[in-house]
N, C-alpha and C positions, 0 to 999 in steps of 0.2 A: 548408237552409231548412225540410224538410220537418218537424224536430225542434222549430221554434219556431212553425211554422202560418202560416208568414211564405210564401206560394206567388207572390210577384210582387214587384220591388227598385222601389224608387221613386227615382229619380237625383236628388239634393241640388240645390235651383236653382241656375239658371245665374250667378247673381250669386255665392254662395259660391263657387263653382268656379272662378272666374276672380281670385276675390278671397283663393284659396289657393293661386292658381297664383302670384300676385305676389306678389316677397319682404317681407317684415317690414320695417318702417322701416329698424329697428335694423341689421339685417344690409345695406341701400340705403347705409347711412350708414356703416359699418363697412367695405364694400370702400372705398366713396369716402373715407376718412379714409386709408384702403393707396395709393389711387390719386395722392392729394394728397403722400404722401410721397414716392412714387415719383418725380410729378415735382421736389418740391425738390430731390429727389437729384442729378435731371439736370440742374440747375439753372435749369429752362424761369422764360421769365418773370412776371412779379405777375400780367398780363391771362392766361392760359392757366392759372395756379391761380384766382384767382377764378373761370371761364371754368366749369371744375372741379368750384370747390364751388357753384356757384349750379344747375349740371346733377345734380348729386347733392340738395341742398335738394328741385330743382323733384320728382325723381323718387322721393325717399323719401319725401316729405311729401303726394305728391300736391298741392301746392298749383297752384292755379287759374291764376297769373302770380307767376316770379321775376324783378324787374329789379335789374340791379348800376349804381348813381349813383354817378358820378363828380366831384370838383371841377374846374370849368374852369379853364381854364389861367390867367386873371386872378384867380381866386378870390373872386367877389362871387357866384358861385352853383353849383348841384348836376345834374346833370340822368342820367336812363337815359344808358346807350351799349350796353348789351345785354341778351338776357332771353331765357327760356325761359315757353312755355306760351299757352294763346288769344291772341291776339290782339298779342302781345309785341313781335313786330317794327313794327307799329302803333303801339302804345303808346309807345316806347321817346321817340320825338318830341317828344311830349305829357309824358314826367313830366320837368320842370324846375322848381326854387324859387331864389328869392333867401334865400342865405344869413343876409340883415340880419335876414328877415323872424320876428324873437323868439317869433311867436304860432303859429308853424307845427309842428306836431305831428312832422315831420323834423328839425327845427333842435332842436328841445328835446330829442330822442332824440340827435342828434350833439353838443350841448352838455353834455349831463349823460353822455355816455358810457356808456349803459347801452340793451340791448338791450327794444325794446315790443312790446308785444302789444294789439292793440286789436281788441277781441271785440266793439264795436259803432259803427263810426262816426258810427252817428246817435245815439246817447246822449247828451241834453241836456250832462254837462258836458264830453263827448270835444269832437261836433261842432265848439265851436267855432274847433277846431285843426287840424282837418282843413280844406283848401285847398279852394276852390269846382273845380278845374280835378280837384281828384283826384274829388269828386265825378261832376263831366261826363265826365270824361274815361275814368275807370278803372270805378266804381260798384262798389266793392267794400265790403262793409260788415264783412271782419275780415282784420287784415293782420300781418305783423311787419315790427318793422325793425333792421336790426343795421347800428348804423357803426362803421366802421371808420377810427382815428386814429393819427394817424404823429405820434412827437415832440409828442402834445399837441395837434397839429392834425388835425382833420375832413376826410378824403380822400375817402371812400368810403361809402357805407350800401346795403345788402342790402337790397331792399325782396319780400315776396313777402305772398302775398294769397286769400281764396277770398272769393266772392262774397256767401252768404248770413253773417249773423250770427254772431258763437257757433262758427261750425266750426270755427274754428281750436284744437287742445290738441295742447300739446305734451307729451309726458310730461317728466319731469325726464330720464331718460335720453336721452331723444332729443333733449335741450337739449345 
């Protein structure tokens, strides 16, 4: 040090340091992508991979809460059965929708089959599709959701979430 006049090291804050200790999305997603094969290999069952990939989501992504919705068993509606992250085992209760319900920003993601991103729940033309109860219940203001369809029909959607606005970006790779 004495060559650059540099006589005292100043230690990088403690938020970078911890935030270089933790691996890179990509590589979170990359063992859990090995971990997911590994168990189809053994050919554990659907609830133990989802089980899987929602603990890999929750922990690459850092996101705030992941819950996995299931179809009931009469199929008129959707509801959590497990999750990772704040308050998840809580929540799980609490997120249910009626399948009928055309205007619900879940059904329209399980309908059209394509994975959302909703960067502001209170956005004049979102809001009106987000549920009063996910409001009360979750208060998440950016979420994803990814369903999943057997044969054409809506079983399953991924739901996970971070609270403030806007946080949520995925890259393409990490999609």
């Amino acid at each position: 040090f004495a060559a650059t006049g540099v006589d005292r090291v100043v230690p990088p804050p403690a938020e970078s340091v911890a935030a270089a200790a933790e691996p890179a999305a990509e590589a979170v997603l990359a063992n859990g992508i090995q971990d997911i094969s590994d168990a189809l290999l053994e050919e554990r069952p659907l609830g133990a991979l989802l089980g899987i990939a929602l603990e890999v989501m929750y922990r690459a992504m850092r996101f705030q809460r992941v819950l996995l919705c299931m179809r009931d068993a009469r199929g008129g509606s959707m509801g959590a059965r497990f999750g990772f992250g704040v308050d998840a085992e809580a929540k799980v209760p609490r997120f249910h929708f009626a399948l009928a319900d055309k205007q619900c920003i879940f059904n329209v993601a399980l309908s059209r089959d394509v994975d959302v991103l909703i960067s502001d729940a209170a956005d004049a033309k979102i809001a009106p599709y987000v549920p009063e109860w996910h409001r009360r219940e979750l208060g998440a203001q950016t979420f994803l959701l990814f369903p999943l369809r057997v044969r054409d029909v809506p079983v399953a959607l991924i739901y996970a979430d971070r609270e403030a606005a806007g946080s949520i970006v995925v890259s393409p790779k990490e999609l």
